[in-house]
C-alpha positions as CSV (number, residue, x, y, z in Angstrom):
1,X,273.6,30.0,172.1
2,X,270.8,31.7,173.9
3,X,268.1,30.2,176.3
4,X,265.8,30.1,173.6
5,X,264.3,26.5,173.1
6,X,263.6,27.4,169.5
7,X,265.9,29.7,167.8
8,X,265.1,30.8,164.1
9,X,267.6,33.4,162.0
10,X,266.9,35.0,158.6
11,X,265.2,31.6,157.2
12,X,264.3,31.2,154.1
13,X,262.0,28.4,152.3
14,X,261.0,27.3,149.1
15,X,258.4,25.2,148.0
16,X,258.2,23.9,144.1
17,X,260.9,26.4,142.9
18,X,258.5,29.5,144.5
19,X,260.5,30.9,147.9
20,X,257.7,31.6,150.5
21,X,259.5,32.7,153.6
22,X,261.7,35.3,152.7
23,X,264.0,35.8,155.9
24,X,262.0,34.7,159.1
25,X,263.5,35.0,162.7
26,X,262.2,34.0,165.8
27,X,263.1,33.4,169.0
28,X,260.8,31.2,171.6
29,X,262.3,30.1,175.0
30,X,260.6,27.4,177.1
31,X,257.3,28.1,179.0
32,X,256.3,30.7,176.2
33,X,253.4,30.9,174.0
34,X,253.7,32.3,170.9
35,X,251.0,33.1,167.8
36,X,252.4,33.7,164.0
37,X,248.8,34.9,162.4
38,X,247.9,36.1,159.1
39,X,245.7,36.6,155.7
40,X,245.8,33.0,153.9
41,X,248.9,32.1,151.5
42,X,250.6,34.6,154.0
43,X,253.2,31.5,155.1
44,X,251.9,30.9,158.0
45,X,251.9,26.7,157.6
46,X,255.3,26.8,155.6
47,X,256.9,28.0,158.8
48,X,255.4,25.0,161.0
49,X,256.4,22.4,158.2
50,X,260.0,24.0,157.8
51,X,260.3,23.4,161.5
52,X,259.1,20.3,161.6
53,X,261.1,19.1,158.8
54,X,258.9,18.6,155.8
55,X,260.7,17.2,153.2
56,X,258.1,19.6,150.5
57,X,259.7,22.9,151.9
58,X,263.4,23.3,150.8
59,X,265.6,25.6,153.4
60,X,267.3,27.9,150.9
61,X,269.0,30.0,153.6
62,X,269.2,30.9,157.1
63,X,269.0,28.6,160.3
64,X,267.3,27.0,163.1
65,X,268.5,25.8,166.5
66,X,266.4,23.2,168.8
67,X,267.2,23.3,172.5
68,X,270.7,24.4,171.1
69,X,271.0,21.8,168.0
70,X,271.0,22.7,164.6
71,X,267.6,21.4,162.8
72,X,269.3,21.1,158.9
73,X,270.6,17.9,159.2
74,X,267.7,16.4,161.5
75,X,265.1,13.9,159.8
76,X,261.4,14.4,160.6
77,X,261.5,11.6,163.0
78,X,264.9,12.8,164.8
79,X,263.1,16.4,165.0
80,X,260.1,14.3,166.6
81,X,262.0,12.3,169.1
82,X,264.2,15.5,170.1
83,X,260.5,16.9,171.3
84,X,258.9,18.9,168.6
85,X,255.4,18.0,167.9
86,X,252.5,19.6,164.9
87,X,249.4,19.2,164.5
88,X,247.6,19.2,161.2
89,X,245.0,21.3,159.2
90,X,244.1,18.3,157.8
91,X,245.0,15.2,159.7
92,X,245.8,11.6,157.6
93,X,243.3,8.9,158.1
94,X,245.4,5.7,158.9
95,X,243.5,2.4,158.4
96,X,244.7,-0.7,160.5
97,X,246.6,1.6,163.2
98,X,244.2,2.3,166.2
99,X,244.3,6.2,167.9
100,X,245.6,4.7,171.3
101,X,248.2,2.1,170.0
102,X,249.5,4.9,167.5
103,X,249.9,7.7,170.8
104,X,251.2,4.7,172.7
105,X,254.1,3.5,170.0
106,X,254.9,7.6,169.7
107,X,255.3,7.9,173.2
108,X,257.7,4.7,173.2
109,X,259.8,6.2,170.3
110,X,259.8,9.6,172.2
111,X,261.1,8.3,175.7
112,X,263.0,5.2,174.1
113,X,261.3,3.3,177.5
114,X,258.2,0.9,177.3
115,X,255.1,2.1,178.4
116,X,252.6,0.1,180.8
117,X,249.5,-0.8,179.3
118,X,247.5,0.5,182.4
119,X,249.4,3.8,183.2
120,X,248.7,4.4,179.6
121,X,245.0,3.6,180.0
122,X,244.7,5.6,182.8
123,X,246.4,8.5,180.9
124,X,244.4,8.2,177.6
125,X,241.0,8.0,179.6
126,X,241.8,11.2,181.6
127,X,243.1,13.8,178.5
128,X,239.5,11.9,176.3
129,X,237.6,13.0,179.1
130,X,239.5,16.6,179.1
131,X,238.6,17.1,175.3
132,X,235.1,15.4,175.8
133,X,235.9,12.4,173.6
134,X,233.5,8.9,173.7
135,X,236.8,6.5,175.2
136,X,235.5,4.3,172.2
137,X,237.5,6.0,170.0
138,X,241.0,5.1,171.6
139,X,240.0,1.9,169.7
140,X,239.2,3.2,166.5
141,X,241.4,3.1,163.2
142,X,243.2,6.8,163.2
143,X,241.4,9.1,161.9
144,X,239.5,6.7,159.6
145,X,235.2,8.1,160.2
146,X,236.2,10.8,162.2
147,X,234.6,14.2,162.1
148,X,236.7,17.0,161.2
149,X,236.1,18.2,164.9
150,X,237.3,14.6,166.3
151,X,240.4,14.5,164.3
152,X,241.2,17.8,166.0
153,X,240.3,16.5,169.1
154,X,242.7,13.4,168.3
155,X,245.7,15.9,167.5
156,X,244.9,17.6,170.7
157,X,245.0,13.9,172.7
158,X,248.6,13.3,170.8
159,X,249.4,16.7,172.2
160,X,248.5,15.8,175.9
161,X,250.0,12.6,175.8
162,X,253.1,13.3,174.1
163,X,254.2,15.8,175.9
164,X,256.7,17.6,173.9
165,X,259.2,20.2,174.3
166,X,257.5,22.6,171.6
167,X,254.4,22.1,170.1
168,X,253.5,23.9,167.0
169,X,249.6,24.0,165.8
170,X,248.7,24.5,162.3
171,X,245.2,26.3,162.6
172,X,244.0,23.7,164.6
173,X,240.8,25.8,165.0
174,X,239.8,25.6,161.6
175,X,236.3,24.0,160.6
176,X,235.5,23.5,164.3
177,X,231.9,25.2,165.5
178,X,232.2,27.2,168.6
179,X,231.7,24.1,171.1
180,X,234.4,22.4,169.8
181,X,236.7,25.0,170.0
182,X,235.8,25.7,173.3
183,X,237.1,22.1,173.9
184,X,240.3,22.0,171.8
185,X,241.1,25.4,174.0
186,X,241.0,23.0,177.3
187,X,243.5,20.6,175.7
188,X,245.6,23.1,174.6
189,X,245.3,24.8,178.2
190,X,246.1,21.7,180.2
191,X,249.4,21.5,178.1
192,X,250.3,25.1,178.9
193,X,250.6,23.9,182.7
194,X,253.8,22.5,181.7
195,X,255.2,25.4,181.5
196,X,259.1,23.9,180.5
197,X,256.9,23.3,176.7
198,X,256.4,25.9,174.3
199,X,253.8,26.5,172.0
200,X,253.8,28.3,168.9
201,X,249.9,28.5,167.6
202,X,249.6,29.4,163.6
203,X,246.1,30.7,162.7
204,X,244.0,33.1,160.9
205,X,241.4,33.4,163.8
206,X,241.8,34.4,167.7
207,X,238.9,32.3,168.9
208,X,241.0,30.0,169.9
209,X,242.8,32.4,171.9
210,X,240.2,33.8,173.9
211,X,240.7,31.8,177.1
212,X,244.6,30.9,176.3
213,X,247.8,33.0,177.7
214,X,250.1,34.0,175.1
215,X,253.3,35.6,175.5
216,X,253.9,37.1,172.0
217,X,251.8,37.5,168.6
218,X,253.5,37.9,165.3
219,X,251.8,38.9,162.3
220,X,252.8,37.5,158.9
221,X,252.0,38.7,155.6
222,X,253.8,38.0,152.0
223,X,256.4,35.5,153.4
224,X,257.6,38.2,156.2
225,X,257.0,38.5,160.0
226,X,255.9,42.3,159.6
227,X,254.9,43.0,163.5
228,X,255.7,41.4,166.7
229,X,253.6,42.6,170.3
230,X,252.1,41.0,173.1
231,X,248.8,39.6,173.3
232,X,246.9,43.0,172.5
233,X,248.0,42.6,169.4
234,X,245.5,39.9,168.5
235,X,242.6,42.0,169.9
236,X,244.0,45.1,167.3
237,X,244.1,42.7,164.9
238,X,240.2,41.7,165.7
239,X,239.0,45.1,166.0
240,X,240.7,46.6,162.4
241,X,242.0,43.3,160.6
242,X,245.4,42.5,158.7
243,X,245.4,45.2,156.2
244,X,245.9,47.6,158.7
245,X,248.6,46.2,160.8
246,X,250.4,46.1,156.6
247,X,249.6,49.7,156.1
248,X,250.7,50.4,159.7
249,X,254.3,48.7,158.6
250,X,254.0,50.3,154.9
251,X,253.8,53.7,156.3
252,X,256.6,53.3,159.0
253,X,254.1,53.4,162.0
């Protein structure tokens, strides 16, 4: 095996007898920061689910390696504990489970140790106040009244917390104003200090790029990763759009 952390080789997924990745690979090693973007229905949230093990999305060929460990035979929750972590476009509510013992009983099934009450406290205040969250709503149900912009904020505190090997968010910029994105970026930037975790960001829209590093950008269309570049790549995209990175790649250029 490589030193890739995440290691992905001519995948292919189906979803209600319809195959919607149609030979994906991908290769992100720890400390990177990679975008998959692209036009809606492109596949861009199939990928993240395949990953993460979604029992919807049937892996019809092809494979994927976790910090050198095969993903096919890995439940959701072995996938989680190994380290990989994904936010939601639309996060669950969950009535009778509050925010901060729900983060709290992940983070004990993700070390396998107890975690003290306090140090946890102490954790939980500091990443709310990162993300500009009222502490109050450590204490409230998950999810349950939340904003759509506090639900992101709460996927963002799970991130902090959690502290996984690879993150993977599913256009966790969507529906937020401008201000809130802003925020979500500072969450997202205080995990990239770790810089043994790996993010891979899935989204339609580079605002929430603008203040983040990122090491590659891949551009999916149609169920295909059609261009890989660096981090100009999203401004090209910006300036002329996804249509013309697909006529770019129809034409051979």
């Amino acid at each position: 095996m490589s030193d890739s952390l995440l290691s992905i080789k001519d995948l292919h997924v189906r979803a209600e007898d319809k195959e919607i990745l149609h030979g994906i690979s991908l290769e992100i090693k720890p400390g990177e920061t990679h975008v998959i973007m692209g036009p809606n229905g492109a596949g861009k949230s199939t990928l993240g689910n395949a990953i993460m093990g979604n029992p919807s999305y049937e892996v019809t060929g092809g494979e994927m390696f976790f910090d050198g460990k095969s993903l096919s035979d890995m439940a959701v929750n072995e996938r989680a504990k190994s380290g990989i972590y994904m936010s939601f476009q639309n996060p669950l509510e969950v009535p009778g489970v509050t925010l901060g013992n729900f983060i709290k009983t992940a983070l004990e099934q993700r070390t396998g140790k107890r975690v003290r009450i306090w140090d946890f406290r102490k954790k939980i205040l500091a990443a709310m106040n990162v993300l500009q969250m009222d502490p109050s709503y450590a204490e409230r149900d998950l999810n349950v009244g939340f904003s759509g912009g506090e639900k992101k904020k709460a996927e963002i505190l799970q991130l902090m917390l959690l502290d996984p090997s690879l993150a993977i968010l599913d256009e966790t910029d969507s529906g937020l104003d401008v201000d809130a994105v802003r925020t979500v970026s500072e969450g997202i930037r205080a995990f990239q200090k770790n810089r043994d975790s790996a993010l891979l960001i899935i989204t339609h829209n580079a605002a929430i790029l603008n203040s983040l590093h990122v090491d590659a950008t891949h551009v999916l269309a149609e169920g295909k990763l059609i261009r890989s570049g660096g981090a100009d790549l999203v401004n090209e995209i910006n300036e002329n759009g996804f249509a013309h990175i697909s006529e770019q790649c129809a034409d051979g250029t």
